[in-house]
C-alpha positions as a Python dict, from the first residue, in 0.01 Angstrom:
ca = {
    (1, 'X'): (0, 0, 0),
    (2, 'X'): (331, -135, -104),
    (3, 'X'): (649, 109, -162),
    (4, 'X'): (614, 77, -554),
    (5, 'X'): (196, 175, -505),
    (6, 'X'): (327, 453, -241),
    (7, 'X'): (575, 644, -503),
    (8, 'X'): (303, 601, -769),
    (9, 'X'): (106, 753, -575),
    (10, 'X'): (291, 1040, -451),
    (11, 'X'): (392, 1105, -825),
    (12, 'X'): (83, 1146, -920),
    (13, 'X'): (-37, 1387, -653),
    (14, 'X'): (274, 1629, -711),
    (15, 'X'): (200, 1660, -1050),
    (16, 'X'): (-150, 1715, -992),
    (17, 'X'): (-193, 1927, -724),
    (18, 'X'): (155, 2104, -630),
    (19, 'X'): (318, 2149, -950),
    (20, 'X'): (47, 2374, -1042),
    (21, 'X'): (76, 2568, -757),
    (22, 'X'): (462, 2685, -816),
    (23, 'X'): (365, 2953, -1049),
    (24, 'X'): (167, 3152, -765),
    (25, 'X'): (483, 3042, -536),
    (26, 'X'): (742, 3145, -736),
    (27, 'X'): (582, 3505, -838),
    (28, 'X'): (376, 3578, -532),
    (29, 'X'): (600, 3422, -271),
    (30, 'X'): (497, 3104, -29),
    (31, 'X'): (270, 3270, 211),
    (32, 'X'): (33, 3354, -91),
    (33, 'X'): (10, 2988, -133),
    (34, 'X'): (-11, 2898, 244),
    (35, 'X'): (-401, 2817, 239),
    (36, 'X'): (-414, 2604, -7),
    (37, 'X'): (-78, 2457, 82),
    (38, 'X'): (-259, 2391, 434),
    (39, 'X'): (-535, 2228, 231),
    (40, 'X'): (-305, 2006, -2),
    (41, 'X'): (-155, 1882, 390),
    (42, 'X'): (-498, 1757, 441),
    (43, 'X'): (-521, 1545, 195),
    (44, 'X'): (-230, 1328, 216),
    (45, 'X'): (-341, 1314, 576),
    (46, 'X'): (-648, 1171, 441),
    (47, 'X'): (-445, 943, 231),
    (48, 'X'): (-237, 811, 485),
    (49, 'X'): (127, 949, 358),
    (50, 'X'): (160, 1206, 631),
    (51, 'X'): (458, 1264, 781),
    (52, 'X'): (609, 938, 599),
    (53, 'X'): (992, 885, 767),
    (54, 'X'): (823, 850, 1103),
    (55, 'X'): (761, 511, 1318),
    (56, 'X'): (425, 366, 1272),
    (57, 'X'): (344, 473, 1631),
    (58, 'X'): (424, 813, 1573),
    (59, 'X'): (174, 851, 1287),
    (60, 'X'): (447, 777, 1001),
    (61, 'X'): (490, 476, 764),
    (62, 'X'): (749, 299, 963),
    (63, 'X'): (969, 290, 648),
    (64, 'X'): (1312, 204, 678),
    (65, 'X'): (1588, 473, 504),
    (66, 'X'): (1582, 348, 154),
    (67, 'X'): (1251, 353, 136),
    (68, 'X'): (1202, 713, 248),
    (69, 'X'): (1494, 780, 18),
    (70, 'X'): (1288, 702, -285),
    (71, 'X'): (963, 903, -142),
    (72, 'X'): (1250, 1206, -67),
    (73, 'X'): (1350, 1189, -443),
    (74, 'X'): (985, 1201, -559),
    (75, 'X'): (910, 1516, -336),
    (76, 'X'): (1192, 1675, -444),
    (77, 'X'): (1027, 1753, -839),
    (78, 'X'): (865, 2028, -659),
    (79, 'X'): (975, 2281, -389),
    (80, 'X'): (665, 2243, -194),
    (81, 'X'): (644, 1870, -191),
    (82, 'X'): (837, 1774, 167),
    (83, 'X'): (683, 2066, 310),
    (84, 'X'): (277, 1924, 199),
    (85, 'X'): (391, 1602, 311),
    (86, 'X'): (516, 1680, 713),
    (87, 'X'): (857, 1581, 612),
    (88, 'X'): (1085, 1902, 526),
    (89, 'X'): (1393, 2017, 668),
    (90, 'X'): (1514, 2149, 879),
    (91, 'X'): (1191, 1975, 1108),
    (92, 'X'): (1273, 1610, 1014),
    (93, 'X'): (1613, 1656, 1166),
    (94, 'X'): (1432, 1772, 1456),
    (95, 'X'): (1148, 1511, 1517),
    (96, 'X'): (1430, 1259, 1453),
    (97, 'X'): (1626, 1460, 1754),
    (98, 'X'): (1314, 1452, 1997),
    (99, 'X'): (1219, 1099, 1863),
    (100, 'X'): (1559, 976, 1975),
    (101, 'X'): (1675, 1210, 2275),
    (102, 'X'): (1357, 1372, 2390),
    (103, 'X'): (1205, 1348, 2725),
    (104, 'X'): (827, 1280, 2781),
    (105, 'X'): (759, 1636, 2800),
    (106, 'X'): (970, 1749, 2529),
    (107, 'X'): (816, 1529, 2293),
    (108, 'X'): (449, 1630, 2470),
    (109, 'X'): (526, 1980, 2386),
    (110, 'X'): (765, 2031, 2095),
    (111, 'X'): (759, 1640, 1909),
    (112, 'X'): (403, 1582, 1893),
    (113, 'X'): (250, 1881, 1776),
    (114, 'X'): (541, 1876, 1517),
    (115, 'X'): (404, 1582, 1388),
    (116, 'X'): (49, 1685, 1335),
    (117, 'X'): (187, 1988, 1148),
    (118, 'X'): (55, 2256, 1399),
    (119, 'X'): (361, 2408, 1488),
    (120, 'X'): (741, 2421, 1290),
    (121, 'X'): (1099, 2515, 1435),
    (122, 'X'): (1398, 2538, 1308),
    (123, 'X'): (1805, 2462, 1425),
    (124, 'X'): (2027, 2692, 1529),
    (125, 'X'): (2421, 2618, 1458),
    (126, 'X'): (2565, 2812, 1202),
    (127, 'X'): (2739, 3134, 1344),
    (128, 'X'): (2845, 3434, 1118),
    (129, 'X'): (3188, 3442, 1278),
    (130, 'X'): (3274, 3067, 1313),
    (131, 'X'): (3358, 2864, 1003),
    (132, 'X'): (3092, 2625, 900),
    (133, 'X'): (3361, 2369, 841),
    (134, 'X'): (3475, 2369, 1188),
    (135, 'X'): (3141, 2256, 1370),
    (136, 'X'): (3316, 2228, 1732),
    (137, 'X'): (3398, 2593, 1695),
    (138, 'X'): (3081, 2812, 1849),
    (139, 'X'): (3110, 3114, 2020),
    (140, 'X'): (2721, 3094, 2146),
    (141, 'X'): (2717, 3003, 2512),
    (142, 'X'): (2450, 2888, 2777),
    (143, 'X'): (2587, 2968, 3089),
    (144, 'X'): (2416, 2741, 3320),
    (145, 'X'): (2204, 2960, 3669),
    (146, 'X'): (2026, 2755, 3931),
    (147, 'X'): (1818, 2570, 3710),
    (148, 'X'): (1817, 2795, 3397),
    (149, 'X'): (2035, 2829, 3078),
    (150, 'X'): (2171, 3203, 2985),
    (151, 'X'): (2201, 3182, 2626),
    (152, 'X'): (2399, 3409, 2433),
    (153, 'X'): (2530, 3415, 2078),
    (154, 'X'): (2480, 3535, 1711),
    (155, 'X'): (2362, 3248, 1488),
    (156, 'X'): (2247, 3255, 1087),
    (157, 'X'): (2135, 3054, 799),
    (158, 'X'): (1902, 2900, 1085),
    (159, 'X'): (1663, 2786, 815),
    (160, 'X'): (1277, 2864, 839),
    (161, 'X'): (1329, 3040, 1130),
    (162, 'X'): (1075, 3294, 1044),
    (163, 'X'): (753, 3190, 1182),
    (164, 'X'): (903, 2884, 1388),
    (165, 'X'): (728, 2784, 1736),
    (166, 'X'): (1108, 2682, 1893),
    (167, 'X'): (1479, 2671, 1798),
    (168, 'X'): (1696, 2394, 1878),
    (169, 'X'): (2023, 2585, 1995),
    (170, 'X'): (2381, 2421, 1956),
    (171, 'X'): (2549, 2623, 2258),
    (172, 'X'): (2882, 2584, 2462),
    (173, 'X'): (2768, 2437, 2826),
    (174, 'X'): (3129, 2356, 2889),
    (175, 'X'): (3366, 2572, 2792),
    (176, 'X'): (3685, 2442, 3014),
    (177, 'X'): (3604, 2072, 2858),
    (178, 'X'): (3944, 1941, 2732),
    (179, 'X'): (3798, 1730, 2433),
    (180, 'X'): (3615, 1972, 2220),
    (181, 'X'): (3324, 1754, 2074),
    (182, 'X'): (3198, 1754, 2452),
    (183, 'X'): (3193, 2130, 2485),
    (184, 'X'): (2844, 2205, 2333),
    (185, 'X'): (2497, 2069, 2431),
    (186, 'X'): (2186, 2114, 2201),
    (187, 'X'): (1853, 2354, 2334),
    (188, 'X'): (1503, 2333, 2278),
    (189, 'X'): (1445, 2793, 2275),
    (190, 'X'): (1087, 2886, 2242),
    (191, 'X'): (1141, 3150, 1971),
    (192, 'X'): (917, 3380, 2221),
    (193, 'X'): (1134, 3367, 2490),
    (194, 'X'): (1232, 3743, 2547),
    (195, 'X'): (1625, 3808, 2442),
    (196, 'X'): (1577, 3620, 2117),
    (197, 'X'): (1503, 3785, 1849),
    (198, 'X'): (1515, 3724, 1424),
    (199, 'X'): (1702, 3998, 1271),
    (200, 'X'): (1602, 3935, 916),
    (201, 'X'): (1586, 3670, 636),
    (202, 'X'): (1851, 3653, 488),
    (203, 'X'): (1838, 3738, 141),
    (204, 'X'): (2013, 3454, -77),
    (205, 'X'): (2153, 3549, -395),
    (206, 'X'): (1855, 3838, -394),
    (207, 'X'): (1557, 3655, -224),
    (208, 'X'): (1509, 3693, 159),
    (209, 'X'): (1221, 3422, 107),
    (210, 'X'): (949, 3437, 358),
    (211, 'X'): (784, 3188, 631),
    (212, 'X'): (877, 2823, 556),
    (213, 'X'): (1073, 2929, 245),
    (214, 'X'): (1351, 3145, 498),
    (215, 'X'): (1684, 3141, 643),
    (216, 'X'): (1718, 3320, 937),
    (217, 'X'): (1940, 3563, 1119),
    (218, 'X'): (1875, 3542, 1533),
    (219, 'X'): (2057, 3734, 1829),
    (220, 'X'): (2021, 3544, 2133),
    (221, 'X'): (2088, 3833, 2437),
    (222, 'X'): (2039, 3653, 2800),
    (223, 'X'): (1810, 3394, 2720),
    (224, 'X'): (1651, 3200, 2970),
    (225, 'X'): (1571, 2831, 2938),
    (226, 'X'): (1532, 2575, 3201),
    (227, 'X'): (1783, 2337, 3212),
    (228, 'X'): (1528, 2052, 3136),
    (229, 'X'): (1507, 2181, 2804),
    (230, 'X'): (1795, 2063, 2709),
    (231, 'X'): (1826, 1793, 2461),
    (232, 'X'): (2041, 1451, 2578),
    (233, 'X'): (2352, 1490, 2816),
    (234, 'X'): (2498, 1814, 2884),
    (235, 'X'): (2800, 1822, 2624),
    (236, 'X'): (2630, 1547, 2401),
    (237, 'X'): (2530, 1881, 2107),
    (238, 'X'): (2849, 1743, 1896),
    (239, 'X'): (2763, 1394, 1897),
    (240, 'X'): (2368, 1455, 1836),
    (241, 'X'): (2401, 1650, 1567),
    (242, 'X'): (2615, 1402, 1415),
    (243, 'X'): (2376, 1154, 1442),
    (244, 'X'): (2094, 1412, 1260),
    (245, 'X'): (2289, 1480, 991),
    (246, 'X'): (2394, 1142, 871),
    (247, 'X'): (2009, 1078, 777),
    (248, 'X'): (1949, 1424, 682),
    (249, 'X'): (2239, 1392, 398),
    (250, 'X'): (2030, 1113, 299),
    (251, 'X'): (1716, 1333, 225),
    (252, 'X'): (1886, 1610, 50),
    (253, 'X'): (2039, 1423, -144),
    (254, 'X'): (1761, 1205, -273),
    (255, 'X'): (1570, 1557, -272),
    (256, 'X'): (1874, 1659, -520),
    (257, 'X'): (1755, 1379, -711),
    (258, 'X'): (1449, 1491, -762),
    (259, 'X'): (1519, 1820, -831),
    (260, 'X'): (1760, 1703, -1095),
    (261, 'X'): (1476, 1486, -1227),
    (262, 'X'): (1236, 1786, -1299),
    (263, 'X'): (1544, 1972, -1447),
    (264, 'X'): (1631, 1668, -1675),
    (265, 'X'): (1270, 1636, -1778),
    (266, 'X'): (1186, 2025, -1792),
    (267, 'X'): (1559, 2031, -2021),
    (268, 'X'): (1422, 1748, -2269),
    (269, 'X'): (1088, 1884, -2374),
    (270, 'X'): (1262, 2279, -2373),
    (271, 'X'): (1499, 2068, -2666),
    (272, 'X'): (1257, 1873, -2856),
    (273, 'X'): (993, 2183, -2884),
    (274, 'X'): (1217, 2469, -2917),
    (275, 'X'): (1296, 2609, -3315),
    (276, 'X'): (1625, 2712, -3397),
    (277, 'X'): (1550, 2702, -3722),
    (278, 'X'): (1211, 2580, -3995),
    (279, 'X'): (1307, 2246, -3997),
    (280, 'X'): (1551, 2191, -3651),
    (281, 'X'): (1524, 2213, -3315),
    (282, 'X'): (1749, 2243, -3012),
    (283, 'X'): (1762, 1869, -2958),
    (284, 'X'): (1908, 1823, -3328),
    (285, 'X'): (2244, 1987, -3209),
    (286, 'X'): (2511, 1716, -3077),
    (287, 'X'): (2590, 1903, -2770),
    (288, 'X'): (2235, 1926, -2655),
    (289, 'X'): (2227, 1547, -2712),
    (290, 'X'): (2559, 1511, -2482),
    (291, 'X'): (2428, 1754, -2244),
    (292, 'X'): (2111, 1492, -2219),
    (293, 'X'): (2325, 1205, -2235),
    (294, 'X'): (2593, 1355, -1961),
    (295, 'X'): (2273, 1412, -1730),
    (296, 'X'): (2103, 1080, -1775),
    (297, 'X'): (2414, 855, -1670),
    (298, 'X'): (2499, 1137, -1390),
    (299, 'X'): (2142, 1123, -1226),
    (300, 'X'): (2135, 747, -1230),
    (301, 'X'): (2511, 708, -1079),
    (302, 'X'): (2427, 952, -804),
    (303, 'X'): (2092, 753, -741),
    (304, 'X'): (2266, 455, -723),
    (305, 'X'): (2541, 592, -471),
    (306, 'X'): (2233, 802, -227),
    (307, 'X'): (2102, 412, -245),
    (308, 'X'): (2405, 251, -117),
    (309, 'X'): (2453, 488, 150),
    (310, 'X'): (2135, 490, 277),
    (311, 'X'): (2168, 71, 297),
    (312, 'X'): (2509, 126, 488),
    (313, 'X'): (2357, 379, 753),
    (314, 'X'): (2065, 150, 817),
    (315, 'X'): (2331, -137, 871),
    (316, 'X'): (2598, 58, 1027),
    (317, 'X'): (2443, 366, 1148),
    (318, 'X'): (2577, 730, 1064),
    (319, 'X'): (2916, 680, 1211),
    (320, 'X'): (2998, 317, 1019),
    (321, 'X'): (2866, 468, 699),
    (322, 'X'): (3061, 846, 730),
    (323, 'X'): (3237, 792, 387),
    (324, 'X'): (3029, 639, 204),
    (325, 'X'): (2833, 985, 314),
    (326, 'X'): (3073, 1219, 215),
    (327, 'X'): (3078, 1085, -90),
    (328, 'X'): (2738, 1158, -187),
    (329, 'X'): (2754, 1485, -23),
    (330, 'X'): (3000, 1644, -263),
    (331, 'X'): (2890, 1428, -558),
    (332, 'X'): (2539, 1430, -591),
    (333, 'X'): (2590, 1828, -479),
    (334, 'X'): (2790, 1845, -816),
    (335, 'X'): (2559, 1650, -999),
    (336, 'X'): (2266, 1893, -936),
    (337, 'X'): (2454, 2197, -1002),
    (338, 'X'): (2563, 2047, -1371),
    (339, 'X'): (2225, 1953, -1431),
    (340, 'X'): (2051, 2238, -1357),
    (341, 'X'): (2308, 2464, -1529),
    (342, 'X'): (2269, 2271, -1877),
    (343, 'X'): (1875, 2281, -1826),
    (344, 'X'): (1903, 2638, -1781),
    (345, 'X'): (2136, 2675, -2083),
    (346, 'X'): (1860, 2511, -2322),
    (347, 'X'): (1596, 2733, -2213),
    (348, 'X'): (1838, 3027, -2253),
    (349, 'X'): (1635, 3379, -2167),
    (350, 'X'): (1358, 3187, -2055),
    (351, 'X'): (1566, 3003, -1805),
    (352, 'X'): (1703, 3295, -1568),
    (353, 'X'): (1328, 3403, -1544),
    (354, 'X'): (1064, 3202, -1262),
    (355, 'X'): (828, 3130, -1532),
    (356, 'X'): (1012, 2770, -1457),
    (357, 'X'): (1161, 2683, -1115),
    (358, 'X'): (1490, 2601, -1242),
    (359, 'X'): (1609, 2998, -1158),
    (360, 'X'): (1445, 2938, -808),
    (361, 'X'): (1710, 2608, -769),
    (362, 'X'): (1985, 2763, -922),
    (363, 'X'): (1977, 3075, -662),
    (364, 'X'): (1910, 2837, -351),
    (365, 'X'): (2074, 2498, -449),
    (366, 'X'): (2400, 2637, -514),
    (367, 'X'): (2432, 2626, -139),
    (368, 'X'): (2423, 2230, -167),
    (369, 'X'): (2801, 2220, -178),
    (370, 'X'): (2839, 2462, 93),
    (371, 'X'): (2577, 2324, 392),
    (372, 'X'): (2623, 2030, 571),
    (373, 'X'): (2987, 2042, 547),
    (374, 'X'): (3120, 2179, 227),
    (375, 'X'): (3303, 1972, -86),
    (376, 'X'): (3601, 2040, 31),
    (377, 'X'): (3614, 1865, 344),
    (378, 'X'): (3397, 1575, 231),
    (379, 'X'): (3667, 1503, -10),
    (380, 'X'): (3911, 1540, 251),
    (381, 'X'): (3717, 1228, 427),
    (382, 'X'): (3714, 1013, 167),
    (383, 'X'): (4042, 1057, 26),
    (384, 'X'): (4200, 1061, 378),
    (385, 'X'): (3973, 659, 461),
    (386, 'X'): (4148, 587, 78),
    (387, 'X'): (4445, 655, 154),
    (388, 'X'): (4508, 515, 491),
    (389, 'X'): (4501, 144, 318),
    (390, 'X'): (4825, 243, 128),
    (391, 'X'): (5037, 375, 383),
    (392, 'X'): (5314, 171, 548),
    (393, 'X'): (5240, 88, 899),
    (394, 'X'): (5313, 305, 1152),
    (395, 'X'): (5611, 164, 1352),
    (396, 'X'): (5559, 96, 1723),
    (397, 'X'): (5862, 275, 1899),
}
């Protein structure tokens, strides 16, 4: 099955067997759905699409980033397509992590039942009391005993935490390093390990979500880990997480796509069928039109950008391809929001309701330009690589 077959094919199954399912989601929350979700992950085991940004010898496609890109934007139309096909955040950051870093035994334990979709986990980084923006700034630390970790800390926003078999815990292991990107290390936490507990889900913008569909709070009070659970070098947590988000900006952005996709299409049927009058309808008005016309030329520009970026980090790698990830970050994050805020606007009453899912993006997508580094400083990178080119050399003294 060729890439063109494999998106045909995917397209055809969301609308066919998980759109309909996103009424039941959306009014009776995900676990309702959970059986039949397990069901639906079945069958695209059956159809060999499971788990499709994986190496061949891992079970996946072997696709390069590109290609996964395009199968990202096509699950996105639907908020439980990544999650039917084994390839949702925040556990594709995570297999990548093992994939890459993990010993034999971690990936025996954690990577490999992660993979046939018996167990999920979630990441641990964001701390209440430590700006998001500033990721070398943590105030969690695993104090290192014999041959076990101590870990304690406060961390939230650690997505699908609820119901998650293990944690992977960004920590400070060396607190008297002088550089600080070599102060943290990264932690594989069984979430039963006694001392860490989840507080809550945290309720976004009203919904605490449930399961899968969470973000977690979690105290971590002397929490002991062997040492061999640790993930790469000690004081490698900076530079690995790095390298997971690069890829994972990818995916949500191509996942924005998507989203913006449905919104566009969901926008453009609300206009041609809805009456304003006995002989007009809400596409007959010119700002509708522009609205349609703004979206159109937006979605395709921020396509065309995600593509380019992903062809620079398979090329370059995360590091050689940081601005040209930024950029998508904060644009394609604005993109979605305008999007779904026009599509919203057409179906007027009917919009802020979940009889469609656009309500359901609007409350949870509006963190887009806050997670994974917020607008701000992504335009900070890419202005600051601009602007270096017209500056006058520095003199050599």
């Amino acid at each position: 099955m060729n890439l063109q077959e494999m998106l045909a094919t995917i397209h055809d199954f969301v609308e066919r067997e998980l759109i309909p399912l996103e009424s039941r989601f959306l009014h009776e929350g995900f676990r309702a759905i959970l059986p039949e979700l397990q069901a639906k992950r079945r069958e695209v085991q059956e159809m060999g699409l499971w788990a499709p940004h994986l190496p061949r010898e891992y079970g996946g496609l072997g696709l390069s980033l590109p290609e996964f890109a395009r199968i990202s934007e096509e699950l996105g139309r639907t908020p439980l397509g990544h999650y039917v096909f084994n390839c949702q955040a925040p556990d594709i950051g995570n297999m990548e992590l093992l994939l890459l870093h993990g010993t034999d035994e971690q990936k025996e334990r954690w990577l490999w039942p992660l993979i046939r979709g018996e167990i999920r986990s979630c990441f641990a980084m964001t701390e209440p009391n430590c700006p998001g923006s500033n990721p070398v700034w943590l105030e969690t630390l695993a104090t290192r005993d014999g041959d076990e970790y101590v870990i304690n800390g406060h961390k939230w926003f650690a997505s699908s935490a609820d119901g998650a078999a293990f944690a992977i815990v960004m920590a400070i292991t060396n607190p008297d390093e002088e550089n600080p990107y070599r102060r943290a290390s990264q932690i594989i936490v069984p979430t039963d390990t006694p001392g860490f507990t989840l507080v809550r889900n945290i309720p976004v913008m009203g919904e605490a979500g449930e399961d899968y569909m969470s973000h977690g709070e979690i105290r971590l009070e002397n929490v002991r880990v062997p040492v061999q659970n640790r993930l790469g070098p000690e004081g490698e947590g900076f530079r690995l997480a790095q390298e997971r988000l690069g890829p994972g900006r990818i995916h949500h952005c191509m996942r924005w796509i998507g989203i913006c996709e449905r919104a566009f299409d969901l926008m453009c049927r609300r206009a041609v069928q809805r009456r304003i009058s006995h002989d007009a309808t809400l596409a007959d008005k010119q700002t509708v039109q522009e609205w349609i016309a703004e979206s159109r030329a937006e979605i395709d520009a921020a396509r065309m950008l995600v593509l380019d970026a992903a062809e620079q980090v398979e090329a370059h790698g995360s590091h050689g391809a940081r601005v040209a990830i930024s950029t998508i970050k904060f644009y394609v994050a604005g993109v979605l929001q305008r999007v779904l805020d026009r599509a919203i606007q057409v179906h007027g009453a009917l919009g802020m309701t979940d009889d469609t899912p656009l309500a359901f993006w609007y409350r949870h997508e509006r963190a887009a330009r806050i997670y994974d580094g917020p607008d701000e400083v992504h335009k900070r990178v890419v202005a600051r690589a601009i602007l270096k080119h017209y500056r006058p050399p520095q003199k050599s003294s």
